[in-house]
Structure formats: C-alpha cells, structure tokens
C-alpha positions in Angstrom: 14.7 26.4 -26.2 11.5 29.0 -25.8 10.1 27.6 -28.2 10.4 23.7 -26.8 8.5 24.7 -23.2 5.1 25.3 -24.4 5.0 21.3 -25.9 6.9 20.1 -23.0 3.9 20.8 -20.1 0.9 19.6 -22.5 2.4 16.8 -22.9 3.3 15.6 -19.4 -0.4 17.0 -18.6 -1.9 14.5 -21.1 0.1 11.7 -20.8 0.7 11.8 -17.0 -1.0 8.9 -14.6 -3.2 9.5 -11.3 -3.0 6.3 -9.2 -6.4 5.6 -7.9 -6.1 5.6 -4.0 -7.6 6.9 -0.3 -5.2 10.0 0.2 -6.6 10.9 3.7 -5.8 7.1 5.6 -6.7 8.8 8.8 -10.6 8.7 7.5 -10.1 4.9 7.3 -9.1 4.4 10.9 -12.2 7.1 11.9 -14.1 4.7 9.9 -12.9 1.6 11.2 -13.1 2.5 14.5 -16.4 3.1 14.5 -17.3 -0.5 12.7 -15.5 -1.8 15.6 -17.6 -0.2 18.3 -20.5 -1.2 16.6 -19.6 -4.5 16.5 -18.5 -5.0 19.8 -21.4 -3.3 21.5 -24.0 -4.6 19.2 -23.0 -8.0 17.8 -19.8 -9.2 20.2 -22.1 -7.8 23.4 -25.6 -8.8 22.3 -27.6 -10.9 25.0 -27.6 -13.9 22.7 -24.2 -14.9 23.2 -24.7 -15.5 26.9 -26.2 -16.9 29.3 -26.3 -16.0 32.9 -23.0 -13.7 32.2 -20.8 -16.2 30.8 -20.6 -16.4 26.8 -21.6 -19.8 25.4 -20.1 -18.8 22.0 -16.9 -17.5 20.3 -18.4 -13.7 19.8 -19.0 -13.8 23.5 -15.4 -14.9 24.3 -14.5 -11.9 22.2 -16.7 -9.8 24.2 -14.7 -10.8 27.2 -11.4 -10.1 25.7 -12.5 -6.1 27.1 -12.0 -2.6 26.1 -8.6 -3.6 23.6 -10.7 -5.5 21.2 -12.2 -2.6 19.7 -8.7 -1.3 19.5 -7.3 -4.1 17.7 -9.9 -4.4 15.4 -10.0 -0.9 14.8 -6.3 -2.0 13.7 -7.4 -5.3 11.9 -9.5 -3.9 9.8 -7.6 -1.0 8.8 -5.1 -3.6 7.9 -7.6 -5.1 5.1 -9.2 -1.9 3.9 -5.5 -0.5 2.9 -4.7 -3.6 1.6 -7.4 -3.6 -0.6 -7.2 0.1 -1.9 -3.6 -1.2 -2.5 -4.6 -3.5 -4.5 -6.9 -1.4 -6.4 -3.8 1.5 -7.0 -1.6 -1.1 -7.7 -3.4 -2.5 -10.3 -4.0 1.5 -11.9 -0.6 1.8 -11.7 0.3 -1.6 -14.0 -1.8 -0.7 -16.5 -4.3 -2.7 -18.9 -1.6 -4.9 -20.1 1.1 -7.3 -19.2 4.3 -5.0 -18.1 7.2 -7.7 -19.3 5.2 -7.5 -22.8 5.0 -3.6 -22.7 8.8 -3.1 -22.1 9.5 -5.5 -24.6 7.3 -3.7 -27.3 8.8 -0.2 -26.3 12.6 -1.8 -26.9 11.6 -3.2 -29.9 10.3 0.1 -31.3 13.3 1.7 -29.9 15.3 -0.4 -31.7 13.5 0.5 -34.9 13.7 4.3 -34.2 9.7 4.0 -34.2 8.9 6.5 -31.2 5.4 6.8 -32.4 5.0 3.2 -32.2 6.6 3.5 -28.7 4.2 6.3 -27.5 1.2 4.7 -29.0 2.2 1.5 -27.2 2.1 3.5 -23.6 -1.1 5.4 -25.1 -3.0 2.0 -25.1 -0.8 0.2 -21.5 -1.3 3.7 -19.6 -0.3 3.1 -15.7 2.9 4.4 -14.2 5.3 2.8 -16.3 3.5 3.9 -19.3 3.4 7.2 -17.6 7.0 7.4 -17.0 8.1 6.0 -20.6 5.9 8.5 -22.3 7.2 11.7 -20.5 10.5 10.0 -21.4 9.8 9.4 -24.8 8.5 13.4 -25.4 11.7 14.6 -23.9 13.5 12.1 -26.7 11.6 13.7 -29.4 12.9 17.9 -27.9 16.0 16.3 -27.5 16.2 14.5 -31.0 15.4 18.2 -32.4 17.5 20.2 -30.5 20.5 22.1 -32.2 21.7 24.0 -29.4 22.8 21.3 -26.4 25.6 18.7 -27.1 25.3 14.9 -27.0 26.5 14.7 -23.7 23.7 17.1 -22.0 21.3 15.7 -24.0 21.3 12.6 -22.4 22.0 14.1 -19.3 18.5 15.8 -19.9 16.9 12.5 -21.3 18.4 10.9 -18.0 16.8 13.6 -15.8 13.5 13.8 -17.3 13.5 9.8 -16.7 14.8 10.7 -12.9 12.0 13.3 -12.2 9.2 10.9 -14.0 10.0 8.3 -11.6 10.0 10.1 -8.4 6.4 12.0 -9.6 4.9 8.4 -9.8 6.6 6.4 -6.8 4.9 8.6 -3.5 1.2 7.3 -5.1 2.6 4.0 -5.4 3.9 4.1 -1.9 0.8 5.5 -0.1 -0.4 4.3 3.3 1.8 1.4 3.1 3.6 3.1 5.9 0.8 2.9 7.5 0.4 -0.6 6.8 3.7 -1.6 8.0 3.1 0.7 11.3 0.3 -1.8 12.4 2.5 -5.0 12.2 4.4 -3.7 15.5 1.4 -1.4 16.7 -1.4 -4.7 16.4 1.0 -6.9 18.3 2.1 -4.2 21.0 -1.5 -3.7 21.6 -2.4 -7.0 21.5 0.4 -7.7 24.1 -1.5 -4.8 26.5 -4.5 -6.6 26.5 -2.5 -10.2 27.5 -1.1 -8.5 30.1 -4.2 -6.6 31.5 -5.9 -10.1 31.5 -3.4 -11.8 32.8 -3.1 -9.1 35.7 -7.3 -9.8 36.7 -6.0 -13.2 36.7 -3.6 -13.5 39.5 -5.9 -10.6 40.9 -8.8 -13.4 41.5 -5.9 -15.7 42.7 -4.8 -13.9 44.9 -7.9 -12.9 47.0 -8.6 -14.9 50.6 -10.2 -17.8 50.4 -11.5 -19.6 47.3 -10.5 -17.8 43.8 -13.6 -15.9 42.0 -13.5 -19.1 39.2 -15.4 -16.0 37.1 -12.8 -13.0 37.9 -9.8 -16.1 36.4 -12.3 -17.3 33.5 -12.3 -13.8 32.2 -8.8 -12.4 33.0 -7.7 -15.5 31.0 -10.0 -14.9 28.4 -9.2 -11.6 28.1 -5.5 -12.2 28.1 -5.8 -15.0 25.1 -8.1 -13.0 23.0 -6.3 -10.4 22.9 -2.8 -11.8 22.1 -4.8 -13.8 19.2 -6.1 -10.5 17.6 -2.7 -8.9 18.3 -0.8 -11.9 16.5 -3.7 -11.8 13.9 -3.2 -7.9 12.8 0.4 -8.0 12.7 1.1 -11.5 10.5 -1.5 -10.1 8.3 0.0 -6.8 7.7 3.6 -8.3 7.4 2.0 -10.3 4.6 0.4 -7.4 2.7 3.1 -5.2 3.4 5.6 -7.5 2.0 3.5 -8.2 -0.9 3.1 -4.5 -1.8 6.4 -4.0 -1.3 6.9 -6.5 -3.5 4.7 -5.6 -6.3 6.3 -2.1 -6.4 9.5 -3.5 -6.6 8.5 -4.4 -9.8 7.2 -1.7 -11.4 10.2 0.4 -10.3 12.6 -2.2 -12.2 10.3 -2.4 -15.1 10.8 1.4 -15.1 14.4 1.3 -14.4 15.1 -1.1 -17.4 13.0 1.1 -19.9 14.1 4.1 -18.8 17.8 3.2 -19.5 17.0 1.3 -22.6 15.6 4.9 -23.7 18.7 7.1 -22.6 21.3 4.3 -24.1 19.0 4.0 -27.6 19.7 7.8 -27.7 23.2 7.7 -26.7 23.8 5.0 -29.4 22.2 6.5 -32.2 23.1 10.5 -31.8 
C-alpha cells in the first residue's frame, strides 16, 4: 500500500478541475453598489430629466423612487453579475463536450475493460464530471492491482474515492448561488420598505390642513410604485436564475451519480 500513495496524489493533482468563478461575492455587491450610486446621482438625478422639479421621463420617476433605489439596484445587479459568473463556472464545470455523450463513451469503455480509453475520454471532456470519473478511474486502476484488500473493501474504496470526488467538486459548483437565492426574499423585502415609506409621505400630504401638497402625493406615490417594481423585479429574477442553476447542477450531479456507480458495479462485476 506504500508504494500505491505516491501515484495516487499526482494524479488527482493532474487530473483534478478548478471551476472558474468570483470566490469573494462580497467584492461584487462593493462593486455594484457603487454603479448604483453612480447611476442614481449622475444619470437617474441629472437635470435633464426634469423640469421645474418634476421628472418628465422614466429615469426621473426612478429618481423619485428615493434613497431605496440605489439599494435595490445595488441588489438587482448583483442578481445579474452572479448569474452570469454562473454561467461562466457552470459551463467550466460541463466541460468541452456533450455530458449524456461522455457518460455513454466512459460505459462503453467500461464495458470493454478499456480504462485508458475511459481516461483518455475525460482527458479530452475535462469539467467536473470528467474530474470526478478520472479520480475514479485511477483509484480503479490501485484497486485492480491490489493483492492485499478483499473484493468487498475494494469497492468500498472505489465507492469512497467516488464519494470524496464528488463532494471536492460540488462547493464550486454551488458558489454564490446562496447568495443568489438570499436576494429573491431580500429584493422584495426591500422593495416592500420603499412602498411603504412612500406610501407613508402619501397620506402625510393628505393629511395636512387645507388643500393636499399635489407634489408631497405625486412623489410619495411615486416613490411607493417604484420601489415595489424594482423589489418584484430583483426577486422574480433571482427565483429564475436560481432555479435555473439549481437546475443545471442537478444535472451534473446525476450525470456523476450514474458514472460513478456504473464504475463501482463494472468493478464489482468483473473482480
């Protein structure tokens, strides 16, 4: 068994995956943020928009939707950018090639006994499955070699290797969607604020003496509809791409599951 452990790490090491993705998601909301402001000051706030303090455009009506629309776009577009880099890892993690094609191609060598064949096939896929099936598929070769363990704990070892493979891979797979999925109840709480502060200026200029400030309303209302729009906007948005993701992963792990069993039962079948 010494003598195994020295082959065993070079191998993971060469034919292990990196999903391509932000690791720091609190630099993305920084960044966002900041975009926000920007906009909201300088584009949203510019003169141009009104005229005599009332907007005569949509980016003005934004404007007037107050200090929660930064907040919520800060949101909103955090929403896309990790939906994006999502996309981007996602599509590291499938690899160059169709996956139904790849599994099939790794059974059929399997069936064959070719594990070169198999190995050369996630050589040329790479991604996480690939990943996963060549760690597996080095561990078949120790255990295809080994004198010492009996049938039934080389599988279990086969079956572990698979195990730990798996659960290496999945966190980068999972990144920031956690993130993503906070923002579909954050967007709309914070989007809810924002009716309910406008709404409260509202019934503020209804309620003084006399006539009501027709401008104090105007903007209470437009604050409170704005707001809920962005709010509704962020969180439908991330339920989409969340769901999607989720979706998409969902995947990979079965495509993993099914080749990673197909391995430990080809061994089990023919040892």
């Amino acid at each position: 068994m010494e003598a195994q452990k020295p082959t065993t790490k070079p191998a993971a090491k060469a034919t292990g995956h990196k999903v391509s993705g932000i690791k720091n998601a609190f630099l993305v909301i920084i960044a966002c943020f900041i975009v926000a402001i920007c906009l909201f000051m300088f584009w949203f706030g510019h003169e141009s928009h009104f005229e005599e303090g009332h907007p005569i455009d949509l980016w003005g009506t934004i404007y007037k939707g107050g200090f929660i629309v930064p907040i919520l776009q800060t949101l909103f577009l955090t929403v896309i950018v990790l939906s994006v880099e999502r996309y981007i890892a996602l599509g590291s993690a499938k690899g160059k090639g169709n996956i139904t094609k790849f599994v099939a191609g790794v059974k059929l060598c399997l069936a064959k006994n070719d594990i070169a064949g198999a190995k050369a096939l996630c050589a040329k896929q790479q991604g996480s499955v690939a990943a996963v099936v060549s760690a597996a598929l080095t561990r078949y070769e120790e255990m295809d070699k080994n004198t010492v363990l009996s049938k039934e704990q080389k599988v279990a070892t086969l079956q572990k290797e698979v195990e730990e493979a798996t659960a290496l891979e999945m966190p980068a797979l999972q990144q920031n969607l956690p993130i993503v999925a906070t923002m579909t109840t954050l967007g709309t709480l914070v989007g809810l604020l924002g009716t309910v502060m406008g709404m409260i200026k509202s019934f503020q200029a209804l309620a003084q003496s006399g006539a009501p400030d027709s401008t104090e309303l105007s903007t209470g209302i437009s604050e409170a509809l704005i707001n809920t729009a962005f709010g509704i906007a962020t969180g439908a948005f991330a339920v989409i791409s969340y769901n999607y993701y989720t979706n998409k992963i969902d995947n990979l792990t079965y495509a993993i599951d099914e080749i990673g069993f197909s391995i430990v039962q080809t061994f089990a079948a023919t040892h």
